[in-house]
N, C-alpha and C positions, 0 to 999 in steps of 0.2 A: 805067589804062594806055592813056593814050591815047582813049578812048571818050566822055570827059568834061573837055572846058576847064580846068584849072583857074585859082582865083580868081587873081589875078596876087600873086606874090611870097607864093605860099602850096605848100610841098609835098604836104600833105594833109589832107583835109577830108573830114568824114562829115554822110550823108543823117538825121538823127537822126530822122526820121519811117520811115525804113528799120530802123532798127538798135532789136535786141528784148535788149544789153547783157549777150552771152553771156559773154561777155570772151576770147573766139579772138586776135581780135587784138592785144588787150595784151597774152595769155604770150607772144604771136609776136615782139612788137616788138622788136630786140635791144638799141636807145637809149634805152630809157626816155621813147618821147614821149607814148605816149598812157597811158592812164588812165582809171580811172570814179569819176566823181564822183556827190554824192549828187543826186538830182530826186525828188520826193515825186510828184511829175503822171508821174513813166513808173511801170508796171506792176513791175518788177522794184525800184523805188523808188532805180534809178541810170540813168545814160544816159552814153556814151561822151564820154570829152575829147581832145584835142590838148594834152595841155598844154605839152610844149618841142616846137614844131615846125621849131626851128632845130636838133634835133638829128638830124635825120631824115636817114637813110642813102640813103632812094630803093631799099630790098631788095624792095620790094609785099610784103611776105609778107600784110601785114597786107589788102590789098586782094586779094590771090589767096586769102586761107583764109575770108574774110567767107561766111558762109550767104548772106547777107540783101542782097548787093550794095550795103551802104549806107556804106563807104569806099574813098576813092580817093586815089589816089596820081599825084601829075602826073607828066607825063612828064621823061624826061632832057631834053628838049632847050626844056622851058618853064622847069626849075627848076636850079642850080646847089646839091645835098646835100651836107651835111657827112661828114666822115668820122666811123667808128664810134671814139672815145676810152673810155678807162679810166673817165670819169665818169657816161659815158653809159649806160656796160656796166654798172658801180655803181646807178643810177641805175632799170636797167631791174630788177638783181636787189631793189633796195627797192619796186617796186611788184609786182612779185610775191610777195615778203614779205610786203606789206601787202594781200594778198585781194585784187590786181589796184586796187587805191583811187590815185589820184594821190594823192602823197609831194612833199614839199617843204620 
């Protein structure tokens, strides 16, 4: 929120050296964009994804509820968000379905 650049023509991006793969952020997410994928090198044997970040609403939840400060969310006025759809919403309740796992 403002604190941190973001990458251009990116709404949001995680510290993955920050992030211990609680999965806060994915039940939070209401578009279905991020996700945990597997990594056998992190400790919990997953680490957080971005996977659609064209669906991304710009809500922070997912950078306001983080422990670990290690996702961010660009600002309104860096990024132009999509709105929240029926697929997304779809989308978010399959990865929660699925143990928080990105689905596809």
């Amino acid at each position: 929120m403002g604190l941190k650049q973001a990458p251009e023509n990116t709404p949001v991006w995680i510290d993955e050296t920050r992030c211990k793969a609680c999965d806060i952020c994915v039940s939070l997410c209401p578009s279905g964009v991020l996700g945990m994928r597997k990594d056998e090198h992190k400790i919990l044997g997953k680490i957080i994804s971005v996977a659609h970040p064209e669906s991304c609403i710009g809500c922070y939840e997912c950078e306001l509820h983080c422990p670990d400060f290690a996702i961010f969310v660009a600002s309104k006025d860096e990024f132009k968000f999509a709105k929240l759809t029926p697929e997304s919403r779809e989308r978010a309740q399959r990865v929660k379905d699925n143990h928080f796992m990105v689905v596809d």
